[in-house]
C-alpha positions in Angstrom: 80.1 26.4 -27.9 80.7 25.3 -24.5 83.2 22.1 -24.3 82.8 19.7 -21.2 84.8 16.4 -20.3 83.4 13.1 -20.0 84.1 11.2 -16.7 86.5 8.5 -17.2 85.6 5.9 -19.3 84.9 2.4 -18.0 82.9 -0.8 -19.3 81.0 -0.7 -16.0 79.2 2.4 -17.5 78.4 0.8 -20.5 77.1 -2.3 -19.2 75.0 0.6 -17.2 73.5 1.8 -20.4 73.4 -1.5 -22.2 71.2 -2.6 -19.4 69.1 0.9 -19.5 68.6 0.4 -23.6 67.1 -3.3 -22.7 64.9 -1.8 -20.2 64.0 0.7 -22.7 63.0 -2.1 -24.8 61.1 -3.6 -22.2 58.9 -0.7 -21.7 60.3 -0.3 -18.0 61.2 3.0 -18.9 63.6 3.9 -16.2 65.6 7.4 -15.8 68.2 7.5 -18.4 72.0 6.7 -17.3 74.9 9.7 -17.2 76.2 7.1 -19.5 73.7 7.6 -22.5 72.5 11.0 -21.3 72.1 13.5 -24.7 74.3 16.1 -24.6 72.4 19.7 -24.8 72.7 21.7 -28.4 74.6 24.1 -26.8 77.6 21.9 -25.2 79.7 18.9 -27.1 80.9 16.5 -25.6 84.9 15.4 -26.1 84.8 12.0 -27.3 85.3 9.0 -25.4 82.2 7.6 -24.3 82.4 5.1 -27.0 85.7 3.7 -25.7 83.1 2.3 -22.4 81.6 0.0 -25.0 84.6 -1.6 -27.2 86.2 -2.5 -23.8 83.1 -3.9 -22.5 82.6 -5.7 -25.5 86.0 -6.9 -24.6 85.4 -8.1 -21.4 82.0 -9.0 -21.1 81.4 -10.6 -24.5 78.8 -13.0 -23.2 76.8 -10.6 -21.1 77.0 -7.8 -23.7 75.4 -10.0 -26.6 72.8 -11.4 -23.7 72.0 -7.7 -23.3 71.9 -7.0 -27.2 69.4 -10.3 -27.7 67.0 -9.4 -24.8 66.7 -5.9 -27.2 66.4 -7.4 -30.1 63.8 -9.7 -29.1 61.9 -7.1 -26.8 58.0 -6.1 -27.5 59.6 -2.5 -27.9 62.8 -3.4 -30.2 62.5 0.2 -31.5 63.0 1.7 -28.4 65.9 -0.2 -27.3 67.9 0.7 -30.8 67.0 4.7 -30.2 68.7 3.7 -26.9 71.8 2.0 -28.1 72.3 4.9 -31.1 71.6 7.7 -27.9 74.3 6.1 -25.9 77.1 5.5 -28.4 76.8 1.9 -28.0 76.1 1.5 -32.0 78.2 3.7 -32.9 80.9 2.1 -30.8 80.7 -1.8 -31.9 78.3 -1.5 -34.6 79.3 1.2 -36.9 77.5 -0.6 -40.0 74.0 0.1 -38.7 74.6 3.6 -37.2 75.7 4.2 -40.8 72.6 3.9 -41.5 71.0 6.6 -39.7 69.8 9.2 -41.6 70.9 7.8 -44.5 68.2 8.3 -47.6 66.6 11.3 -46.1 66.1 14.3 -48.2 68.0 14.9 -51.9 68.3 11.2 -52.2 64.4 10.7 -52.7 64.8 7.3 -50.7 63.3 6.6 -47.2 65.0 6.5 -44.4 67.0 3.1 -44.2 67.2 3.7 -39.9 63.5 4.0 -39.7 63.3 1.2 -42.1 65.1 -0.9 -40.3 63.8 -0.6 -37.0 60.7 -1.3 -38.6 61.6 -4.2 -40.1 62.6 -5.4 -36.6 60.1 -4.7 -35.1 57.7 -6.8 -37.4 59.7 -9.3 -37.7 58.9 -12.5 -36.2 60.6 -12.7 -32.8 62.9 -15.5 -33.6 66.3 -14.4 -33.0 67.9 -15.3 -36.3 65.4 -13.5 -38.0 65.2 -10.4 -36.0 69.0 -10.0 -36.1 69.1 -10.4 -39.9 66.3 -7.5 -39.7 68.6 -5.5 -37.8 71.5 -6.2 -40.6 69.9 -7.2 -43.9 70.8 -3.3 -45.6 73.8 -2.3 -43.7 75.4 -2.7 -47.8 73.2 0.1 -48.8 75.4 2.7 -47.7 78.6 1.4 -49.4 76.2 0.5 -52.6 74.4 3.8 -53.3 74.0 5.0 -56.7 71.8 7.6 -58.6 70.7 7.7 -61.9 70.8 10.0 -64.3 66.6 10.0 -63.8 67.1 10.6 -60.4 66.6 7.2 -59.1 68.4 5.6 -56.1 69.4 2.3 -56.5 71.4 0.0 -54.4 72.7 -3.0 -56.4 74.1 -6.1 -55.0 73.5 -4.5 -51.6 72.8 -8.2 -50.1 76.0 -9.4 -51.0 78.2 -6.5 -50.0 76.0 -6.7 -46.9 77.2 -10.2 -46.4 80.7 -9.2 -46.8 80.2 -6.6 -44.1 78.9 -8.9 -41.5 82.0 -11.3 -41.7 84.4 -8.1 -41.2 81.5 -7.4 -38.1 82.3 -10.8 -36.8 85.7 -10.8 -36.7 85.9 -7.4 -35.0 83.1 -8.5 -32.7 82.4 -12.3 -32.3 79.3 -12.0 -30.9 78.2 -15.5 -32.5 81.4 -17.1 -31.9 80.4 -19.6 -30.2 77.0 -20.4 -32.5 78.1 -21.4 -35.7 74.8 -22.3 -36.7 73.0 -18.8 -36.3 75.6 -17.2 -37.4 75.4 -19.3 -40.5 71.5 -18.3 -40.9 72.1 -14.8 -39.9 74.4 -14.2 -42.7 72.3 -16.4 -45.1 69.3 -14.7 -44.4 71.5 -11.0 -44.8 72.8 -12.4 -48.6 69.3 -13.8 -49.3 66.7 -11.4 -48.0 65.7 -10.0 -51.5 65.2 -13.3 -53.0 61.2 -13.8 -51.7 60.3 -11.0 -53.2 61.7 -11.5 -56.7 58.7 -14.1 -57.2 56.5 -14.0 -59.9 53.8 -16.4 -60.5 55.4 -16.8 -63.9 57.8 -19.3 -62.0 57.3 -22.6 -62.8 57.1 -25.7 -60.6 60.9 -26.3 -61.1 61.9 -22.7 -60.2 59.9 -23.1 -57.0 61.4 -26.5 -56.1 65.0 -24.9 -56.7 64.1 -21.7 -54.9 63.2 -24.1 -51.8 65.9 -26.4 -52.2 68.6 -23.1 -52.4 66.6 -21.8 -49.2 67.3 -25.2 -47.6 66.8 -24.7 -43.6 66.2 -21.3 -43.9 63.2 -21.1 -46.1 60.8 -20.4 -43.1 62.9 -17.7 -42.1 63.8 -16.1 -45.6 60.0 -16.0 -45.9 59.3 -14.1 -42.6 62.3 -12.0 -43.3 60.5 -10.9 -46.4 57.2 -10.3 -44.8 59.1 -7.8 -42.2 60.8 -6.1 -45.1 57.5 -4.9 -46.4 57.6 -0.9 -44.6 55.2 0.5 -47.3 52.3 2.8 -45.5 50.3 2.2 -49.0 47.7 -0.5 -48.1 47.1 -1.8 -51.3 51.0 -1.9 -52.2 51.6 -3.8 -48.5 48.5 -6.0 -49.1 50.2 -7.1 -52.9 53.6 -7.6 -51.4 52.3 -9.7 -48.4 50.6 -11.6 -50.6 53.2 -12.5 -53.0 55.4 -13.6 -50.3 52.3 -15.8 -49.4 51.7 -17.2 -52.8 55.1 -18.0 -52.8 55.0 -20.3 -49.5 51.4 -21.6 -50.5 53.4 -23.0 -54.3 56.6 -24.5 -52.2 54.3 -26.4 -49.8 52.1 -27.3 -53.6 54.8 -28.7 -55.1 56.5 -30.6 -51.7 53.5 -32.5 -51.1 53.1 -33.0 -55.0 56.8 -34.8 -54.9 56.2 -36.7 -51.7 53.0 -38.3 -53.3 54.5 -38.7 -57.1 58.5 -37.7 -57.3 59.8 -35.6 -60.2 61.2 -38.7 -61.8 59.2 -41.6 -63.0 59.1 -44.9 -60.7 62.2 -47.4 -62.4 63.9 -44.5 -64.1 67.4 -46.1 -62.9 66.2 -49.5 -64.9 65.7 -47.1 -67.8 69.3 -45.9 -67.7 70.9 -49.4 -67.4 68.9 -50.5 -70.5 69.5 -47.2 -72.8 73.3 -47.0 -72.1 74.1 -50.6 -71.4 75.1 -49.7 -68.1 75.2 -52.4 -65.1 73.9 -51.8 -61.7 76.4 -50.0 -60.3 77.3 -46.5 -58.1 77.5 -45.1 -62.0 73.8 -45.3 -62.6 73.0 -43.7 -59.4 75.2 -40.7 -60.2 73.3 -40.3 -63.4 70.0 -40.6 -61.7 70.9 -37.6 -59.4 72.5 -35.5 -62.0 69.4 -35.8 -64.2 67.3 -34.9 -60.9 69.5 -32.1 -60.5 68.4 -31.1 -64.4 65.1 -31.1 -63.5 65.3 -28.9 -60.8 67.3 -26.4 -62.7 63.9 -26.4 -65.1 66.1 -28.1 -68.0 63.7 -30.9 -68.7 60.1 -31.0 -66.7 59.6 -33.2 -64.2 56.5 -35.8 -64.3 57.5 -37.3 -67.7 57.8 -40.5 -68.8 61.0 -42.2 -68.9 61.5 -41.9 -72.4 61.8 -38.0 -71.6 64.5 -38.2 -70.1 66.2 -40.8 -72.1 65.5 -38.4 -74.5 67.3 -35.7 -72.8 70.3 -37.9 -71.7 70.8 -38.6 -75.3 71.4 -35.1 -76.3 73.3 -34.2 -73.4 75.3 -37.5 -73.6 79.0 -36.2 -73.1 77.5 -33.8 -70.6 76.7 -36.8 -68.6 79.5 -39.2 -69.6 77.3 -41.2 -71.3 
């Protein structure tokens, strides 16, 4: 096999093929760079192309992740990853996600997580917290593979590892430095993209309310993320899992409007307190109050009782409450 050199490395090149991967993505489809150019099968090139990237990334940290979010949010996201993998820009600053490539495929009886993953991207609603969590949400399934003795792959606790991976990604690259926020929501939606799809319409009214109130900000986003996740090429097993992840926004939105017209606690429950446990008005009673609401969410007592329900329930939890 024939060996060649590489012409000396420089972030100008990289920006060069940065900048060809987002035109990829844009569909402009423009000749590809020496920079990315594939090597043929029978040459190899020495490393030290990926070198370009970590000093661009160095130098041009603002223009690299404007480059990075025009691809992720492009009509063609797919194209423009292809692009980034082809040119050793993943490889180079994201070595989590070219893990994934070709991981899954064959023996392992598990799809491909690379092709998954650009397809989660690219149905992903083009919000960029959203569509970067798709790019990121299994990067813990390779460091959380295991097989059965069956022969079935499972990744456990992939979401949280996953997490853990993108805070030793941000620290090597600080790409969201400077946005606390959606780097907040991009690691939240990463540790919480399985949670949507654990729904069952078994939940009751107080697992919903906690699943939305856990969610917080995010919820609209956790949801999409879970819509995107949903590769299947079965119709009827896509159409079930969209519509689970529907059911579960249509019971949230249920119960929201069902607490803003009648709240899970009966009207004058705080007058209740005072009178049960001799209590005067005071910061006390109000510490109660949101510690039994906080009960109710957790489905320990049903909410839309009467107050002697939860008098009831304070009295056999009386330490527990300070009572």
């Amino acid at each position: 096999m024939q060996e060649i050199l590489t012409q000396e490395a420089s972030p100008k090149r990289a920006m060069e093929a940065l900048e060809w991967a987002v035109q990829r993505a844009e569909r402009a489809e423009p000749a590809q760079p020496e920079a990315a150019a594939e090597p043929r099968p029978s040459t190899r090139v020495i490393p030290g192309r990926p070198a370009d990237f970590k000093a661009a990334a160095a130098i041009y940290l603002p223009d690299v992740r404007k480059l990075l979010d025009r691809i992720m949010m492009s009509d063609d996201a797919e194209a423009g990853l292809d692009a980034l993998l082809e040119s050793g820009a993943l490889a180079a600053m994201l070595p989590e996600v070219e893990a994934m490539v070709g991981f899954g495929d064959g023996e392992w009886r598990h799809k491909d997580v690379w092709k998954h993953t650009k397809q989660v991207v690219r149905q992903a609603v083009p919000r960029l917290e959203v569509r970067w969590a798709a790019l990121l949400h299994d990067i813990g399934k390779t460091r959380t593979r295991t097989i059965s003795p069956t022969g079935e792959v499972h990744f456990f606790g992939h979401a949280e590892v996953g997490a853990r991976m993108f805070d030793k990604i941000d620290r090597r690259l600080p790409l969201f430095a400077k946005e606390e926020a959606l780097k907040g929501s991009i690691r939240f939606l990463i540790l919480h993209h399985l949670r949507a799809s654990q729904y069952d319409p078994s939940w009751t009214d107080s697992a919903v309310r906690r699943f939305a109130k856990e969610m917080g900000g995010c919820l609209n986003d956790v949801l999409d993320l879970s819509r995107a996740d949903i590769t299947t090429k079965r119709p009827e097993k896509k159409r079930k899992g969209l519509k689970q992840i529907n059911d579960l926004a249509e019971r949230v939105l249920h119960v929201q409007a069902e607490d803003a017209v009648v709240p899970p606690l009966p009207s004058g429950i705080g007058d209740a307190i005072m009178r049960a446990f001799g209590l005067p008005p005071s910061r006390r009673v109000g510490e109660v109050k949101r510690a039994l609401e906080q009960a109710v969410e957790a489905g320990e007592v049903p909410s839309h009782q009467e107050a002697d329900v939860y008098i009831a329930f304070l009295r056999e939890n009386a330490a527990r409450f300070g009572l």
